[in-house]
N, C-alpha and C positions, 0 to 999 in steps of 0.2 A: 866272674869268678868270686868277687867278694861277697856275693849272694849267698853261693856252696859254703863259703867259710861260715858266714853269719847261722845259713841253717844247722849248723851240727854247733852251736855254740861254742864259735870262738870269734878272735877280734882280727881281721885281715888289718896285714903288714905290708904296705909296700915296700918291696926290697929291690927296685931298681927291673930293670926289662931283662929277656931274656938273655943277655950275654951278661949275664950277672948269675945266673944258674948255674952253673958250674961251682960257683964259690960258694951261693947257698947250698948245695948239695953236698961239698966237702967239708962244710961245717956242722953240719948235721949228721955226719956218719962218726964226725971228732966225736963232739956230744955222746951220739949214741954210744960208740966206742966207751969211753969214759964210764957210761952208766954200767954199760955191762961188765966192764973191769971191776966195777964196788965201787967205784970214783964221784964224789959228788959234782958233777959236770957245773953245777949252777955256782961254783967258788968261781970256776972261768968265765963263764956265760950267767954271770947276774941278771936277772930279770930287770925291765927300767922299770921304775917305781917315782 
């Protein structure tokens, strides 16, 4: 899978196994939510730097 990630340029994240998808997928609709409200989603979800 981190192959797929690498060819479309981006940087593969382990986020734990599948009984963990659920949460990464409720977090990512938050996010999404957020952006399409006008909400800058990245004041909750800082990027790590």
């Amino acid at each position: 899978m981190s192959t797929l990630v690498h060819d479309i340029g981006a940087r593969p994240v382990f986020a734990g196994d599948l009984s963990r998808a659920a949460l990464l997928e409720a977090t990512a609709a938050f996010a999404i939510g957020l952006w399409f409200a006008g909400q800058d989603a990245q004041a909750i979800l800082a990027p790590a730097g």
